[in-house]
C-alpha positions in Angstrom: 88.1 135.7 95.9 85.8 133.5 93.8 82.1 135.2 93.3 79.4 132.8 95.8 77.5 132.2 92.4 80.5 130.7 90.5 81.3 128.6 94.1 77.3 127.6 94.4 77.2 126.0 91.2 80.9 124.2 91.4 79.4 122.5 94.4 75.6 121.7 93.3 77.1 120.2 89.5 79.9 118.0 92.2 76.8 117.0 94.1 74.8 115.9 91.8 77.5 114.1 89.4 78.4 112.3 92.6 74.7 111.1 93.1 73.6 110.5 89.7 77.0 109.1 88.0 79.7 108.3 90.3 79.8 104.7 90.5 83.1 104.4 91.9 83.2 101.0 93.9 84.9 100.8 97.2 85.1 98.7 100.4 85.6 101.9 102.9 83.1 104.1 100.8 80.2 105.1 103.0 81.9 103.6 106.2 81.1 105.2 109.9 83.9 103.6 111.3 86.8 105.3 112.3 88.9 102.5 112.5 88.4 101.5 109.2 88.5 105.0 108.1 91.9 105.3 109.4 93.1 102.1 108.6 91.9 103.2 104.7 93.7 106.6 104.6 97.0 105.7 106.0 96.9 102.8 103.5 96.2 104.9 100.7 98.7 107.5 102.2 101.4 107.6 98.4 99.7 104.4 97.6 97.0 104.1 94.7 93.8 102.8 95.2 94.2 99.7 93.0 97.4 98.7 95.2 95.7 99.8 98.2 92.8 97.8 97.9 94.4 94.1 98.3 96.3 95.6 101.7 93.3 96.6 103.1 91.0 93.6 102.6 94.0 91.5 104.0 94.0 93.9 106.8 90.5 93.7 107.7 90.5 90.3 108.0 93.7 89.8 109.9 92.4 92.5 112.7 88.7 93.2 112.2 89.4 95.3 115.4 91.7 98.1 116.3 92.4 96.0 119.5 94.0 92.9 117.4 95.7 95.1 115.0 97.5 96.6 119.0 97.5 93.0 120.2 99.4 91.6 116.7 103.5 91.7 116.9 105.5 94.2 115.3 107.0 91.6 112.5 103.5 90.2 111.7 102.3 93.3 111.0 105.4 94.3 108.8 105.0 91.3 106.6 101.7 92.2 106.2 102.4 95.5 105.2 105.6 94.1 103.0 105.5 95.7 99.5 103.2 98.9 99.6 106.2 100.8 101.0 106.5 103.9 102.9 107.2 101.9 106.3 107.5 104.6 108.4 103.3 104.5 107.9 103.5 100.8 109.1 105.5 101.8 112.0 102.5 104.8 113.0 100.1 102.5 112.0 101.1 100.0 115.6 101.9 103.4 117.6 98.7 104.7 116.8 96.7 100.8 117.6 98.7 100.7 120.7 97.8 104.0 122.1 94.2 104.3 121.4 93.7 100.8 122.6 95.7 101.1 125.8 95.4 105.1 126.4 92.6 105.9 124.9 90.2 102.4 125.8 90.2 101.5 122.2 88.0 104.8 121.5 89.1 106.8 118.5 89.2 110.5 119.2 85.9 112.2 117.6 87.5 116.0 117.3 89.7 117.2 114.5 91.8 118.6 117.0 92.3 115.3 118.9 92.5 113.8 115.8 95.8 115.6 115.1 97.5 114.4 117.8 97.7 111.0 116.8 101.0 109.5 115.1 101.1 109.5 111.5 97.8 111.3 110.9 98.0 114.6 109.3 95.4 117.0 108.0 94.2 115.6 105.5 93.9 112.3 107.2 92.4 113.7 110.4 89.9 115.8 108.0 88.7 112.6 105.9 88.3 110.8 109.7 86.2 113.5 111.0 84.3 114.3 108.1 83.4 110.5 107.4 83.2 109.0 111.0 81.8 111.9 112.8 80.3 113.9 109.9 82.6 117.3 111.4 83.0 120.0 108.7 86.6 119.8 107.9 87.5 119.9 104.5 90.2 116.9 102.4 92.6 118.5 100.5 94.9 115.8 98.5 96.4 115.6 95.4 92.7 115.2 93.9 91.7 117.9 95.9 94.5 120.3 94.8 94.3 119.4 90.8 90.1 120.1 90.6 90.2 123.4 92.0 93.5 124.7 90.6 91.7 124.3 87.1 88.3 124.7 87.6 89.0 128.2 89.2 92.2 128.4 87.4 94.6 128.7 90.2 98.3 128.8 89.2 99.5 129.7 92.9 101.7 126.3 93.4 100.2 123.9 95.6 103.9 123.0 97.1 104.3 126.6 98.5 103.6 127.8 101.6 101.1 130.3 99.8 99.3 127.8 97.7 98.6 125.1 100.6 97.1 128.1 102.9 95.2 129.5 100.0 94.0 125.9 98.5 92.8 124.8 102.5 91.0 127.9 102.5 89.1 127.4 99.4 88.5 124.1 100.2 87.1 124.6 103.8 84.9 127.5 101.9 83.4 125.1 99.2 82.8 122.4 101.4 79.2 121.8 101.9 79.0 122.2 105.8 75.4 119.6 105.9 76.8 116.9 104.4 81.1 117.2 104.7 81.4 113.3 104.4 79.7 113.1 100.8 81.0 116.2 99.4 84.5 115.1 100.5 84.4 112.1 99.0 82.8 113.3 95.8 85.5 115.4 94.9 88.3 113.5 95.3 86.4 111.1 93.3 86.2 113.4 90.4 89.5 114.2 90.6 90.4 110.2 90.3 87.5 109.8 87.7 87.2 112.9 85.7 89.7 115.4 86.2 92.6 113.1 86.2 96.6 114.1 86.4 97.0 112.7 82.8 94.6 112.4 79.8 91.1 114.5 81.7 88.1 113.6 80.3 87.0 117.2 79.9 85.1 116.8 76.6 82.7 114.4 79.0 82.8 116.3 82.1 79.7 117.7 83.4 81.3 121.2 84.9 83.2 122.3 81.7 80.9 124.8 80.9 81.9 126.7 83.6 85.8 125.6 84.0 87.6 128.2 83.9 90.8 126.2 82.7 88.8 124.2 80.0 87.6 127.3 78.6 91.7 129.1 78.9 92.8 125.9 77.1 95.4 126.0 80.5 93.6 122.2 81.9 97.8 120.4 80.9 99.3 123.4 82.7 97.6 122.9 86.2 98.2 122.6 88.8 101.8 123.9 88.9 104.4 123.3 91.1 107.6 125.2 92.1 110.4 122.3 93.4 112.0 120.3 91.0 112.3 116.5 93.2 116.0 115.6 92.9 115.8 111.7 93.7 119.1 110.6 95.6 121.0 107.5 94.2 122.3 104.6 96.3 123.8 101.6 96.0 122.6 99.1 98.0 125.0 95.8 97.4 123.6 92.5 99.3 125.8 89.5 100.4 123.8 86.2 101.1 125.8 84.7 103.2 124.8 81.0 104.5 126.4 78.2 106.6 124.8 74.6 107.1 121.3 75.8 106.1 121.2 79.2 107.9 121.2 82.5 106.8 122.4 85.7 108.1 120.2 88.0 108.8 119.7 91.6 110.5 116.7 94.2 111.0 117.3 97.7 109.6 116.8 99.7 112.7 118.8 103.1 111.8 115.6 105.4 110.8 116.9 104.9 107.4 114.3 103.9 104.6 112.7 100.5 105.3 113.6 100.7 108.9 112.0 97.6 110.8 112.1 95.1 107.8 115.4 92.7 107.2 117.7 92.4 105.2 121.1 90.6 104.6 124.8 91.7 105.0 124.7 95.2 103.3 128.3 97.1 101.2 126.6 100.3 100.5 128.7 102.7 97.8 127.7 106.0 95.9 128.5 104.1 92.7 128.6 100.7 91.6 131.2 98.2 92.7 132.4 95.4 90.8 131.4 91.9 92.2 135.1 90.9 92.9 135.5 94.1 95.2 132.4 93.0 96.7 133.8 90.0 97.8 136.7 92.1 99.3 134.2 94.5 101.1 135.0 94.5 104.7 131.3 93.6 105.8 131.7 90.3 104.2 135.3 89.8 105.8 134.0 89.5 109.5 132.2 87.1 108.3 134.6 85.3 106.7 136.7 83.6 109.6 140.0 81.9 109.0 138.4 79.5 106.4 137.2 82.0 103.7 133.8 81.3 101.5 133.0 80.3 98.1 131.0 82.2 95.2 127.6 80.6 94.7 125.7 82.8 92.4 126.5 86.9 91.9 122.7 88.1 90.7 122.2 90.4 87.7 121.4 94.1 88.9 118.4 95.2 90.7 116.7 98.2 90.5 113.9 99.9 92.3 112.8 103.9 91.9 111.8 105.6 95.7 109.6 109.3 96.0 113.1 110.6 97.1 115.8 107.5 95.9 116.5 105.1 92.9 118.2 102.2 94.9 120.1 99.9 92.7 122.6 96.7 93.3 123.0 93.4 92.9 123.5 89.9 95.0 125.9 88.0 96.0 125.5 84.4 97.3 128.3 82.7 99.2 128.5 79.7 101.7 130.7 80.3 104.6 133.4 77.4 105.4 133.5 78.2 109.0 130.9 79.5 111.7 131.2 83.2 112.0 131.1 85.3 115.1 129.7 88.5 113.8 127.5 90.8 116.2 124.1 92.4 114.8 123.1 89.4 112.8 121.1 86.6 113.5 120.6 83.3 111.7 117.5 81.7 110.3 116.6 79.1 108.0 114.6 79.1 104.8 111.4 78.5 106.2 112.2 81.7 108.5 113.3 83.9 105.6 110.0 83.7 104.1 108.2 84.9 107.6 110.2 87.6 108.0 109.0 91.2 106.3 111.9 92.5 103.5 111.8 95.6 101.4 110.4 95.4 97.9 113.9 95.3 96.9 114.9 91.9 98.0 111.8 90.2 97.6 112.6 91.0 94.1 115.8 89.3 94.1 114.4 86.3 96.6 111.3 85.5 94.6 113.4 85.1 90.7 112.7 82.3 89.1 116.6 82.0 88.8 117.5 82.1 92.9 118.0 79.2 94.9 118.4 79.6 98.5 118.6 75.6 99.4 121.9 75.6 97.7 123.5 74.9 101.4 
């Protein structure tokens, strides 16, 4: 285990950088609310700061409250939420409103424990809500967290083991400064965002180098290390725009697949790419289709977009429909509707291109 004086002196130089040159600016920084607080993490949950940011501020404004962020409809929220990704966070995010304002009288739990128990709040989250709100001794432990004391201590346990997260928490919960949890929290994860960043650290500048452990091993590029390889899945998502008289068809991905809730339009889905005229032939477009057929409008250039855990890619097709179809699942809207619905960040791509038209019909 690390010696108390080395641990001491880690936490007094973290202190006192955070007090005397940490200027990091941010709308959530110093806030007692646990609303807030929550609101903040789960946004920031695979989302960096600078994203983040905009979503939150929007947020705040749209439902100042938990109670109107429970009182708000599920696709209102969605569109809000449209392009930070990670939906499945949007979809906690209303659980969570809706259970603490109707179970819980709009009070947020003030225990770690109790913490846990809510949807979509893990850990670290419940840790950083406890620790900020309630000023509770629990200790953060993100990426940040994970990267500033595998080199300070030089740690090459990987952090994505089973042995590395118990042995990281542990450290982390043993450094943490038990009087004030809330500023010593946020002061080391905003080193690790300022200072000892993934790429490029400034250690030349950094005020605890003399006693990094890493900095003085010349090992800083090599931590912290991690044993899986992440091999991303490929998919081919292929879209048919299909309109008749000014309406378009439309249906709400509801199969707990990524971007479950949000909308999108008549889907051929492949494991490899599929030539435009085969497209066309695809049996999700023939239902469609009625006894009248269709004609091409516009077939779109390829679209790509890169997931934690998938690279989608696919392309576009546009076609006007020469009879009414029948098809069940999908609903028609107008223009005006499309842009009030929530899509994934793939299609917005595609709708907002300087080169689509969607009042072709």
């Amino acid at each position: 285990m690390i010696e108390a004086a080395h641990r001491k002196y880690f936490v007094q130089q973290l202190l006192k950088w955070h007090l005397k040159v940490n200027d990091r600016q941010m709308p959530w920084k110093g806030e007692k609310d646990p609303y807030k607080i929550w609101l903040s993490e789960i946004i920031l949950q695979q989302t960096r700061v600078e994203q983040g940011l905009a979503y939150y501020n929007r947020f705040i404004q749209a439902y100042p409250t938990i109670q109107r962020l429970a009182s708000a409809s599920e696709q209102e929220v969605y569109k809000l939420w449209e392009g930070l990704g990670y939906y499945s966070r949007c979809k906690n995010l209303i659980h969570t409103a809706k259970f603490i304002t109707m179970e819980l009288e709009g009070k947020f739990p003030a225990t770690y424990e109790e913490l846990l128990r809510l949807k979509g709040v893990g850990a670290y989250t419940a840790a950083a809500i406890a620790s900020f709100a309630f000023g509770l001794p629990h200790a953060v432990v993100d990426g940040n967290v994970f990267r500033v004391l595998a080199r300070y201590f030089n740690i090459d346990t990987a952090i994505d083991s089973s042995e590395g997260k118990k042995l990281f928490a542990e450290m982390a919960n043993l450094l943490l400064d038990k009087k004030q949890p809330g500023i010593y929290n946020q002061a080391i994860m905003d080193f690790g965002a300022i200072v000892c960043t993934p790429r490029l650290p400034q250690c030349a500048q950094c005020s605890l180098n003399k006693s990094c452990i890493a900095f003085a091993g010349n090992t800083v590029a090599q931590l912290p290390v991690k044993e899986k390889t992440l091999v991303k899945q490929q998919r081919w998502l292929n879209y048919i725009v299909a309109g008749y008289k000014g309406r378009w068809y439309v249906r709400k991905r509801t199969a707990g697949d990524v971007w479950e809730g949000l909308y999108e339009f008549i889907l051929v889905e492949s494991d490899v790419e599929i030539k435009p005229e085969d497209l066309l032939r695809a049996a999700q477009l023939q239902q469609f289709t009625g006894k009248r057929g269709f004609e091409v409008l516009a077939i779109s250039k390829l679209y790509r977009q890169v997931l934690t855990h998938q690279v989608i890619q696919g392309r576009f097709i546009q076609v006007q429909l020469n009879t009414s179809p029948t098809a069940k699942g999908y609903q028609r809207v107008t223009t005006k509707m499309l842009a009030q619905l929530p899509f994934p960040k793939f299609i917005n791509h595609w709708l907002k291109d300087k080169n689509v038209s969607l009042n072709l019909l």
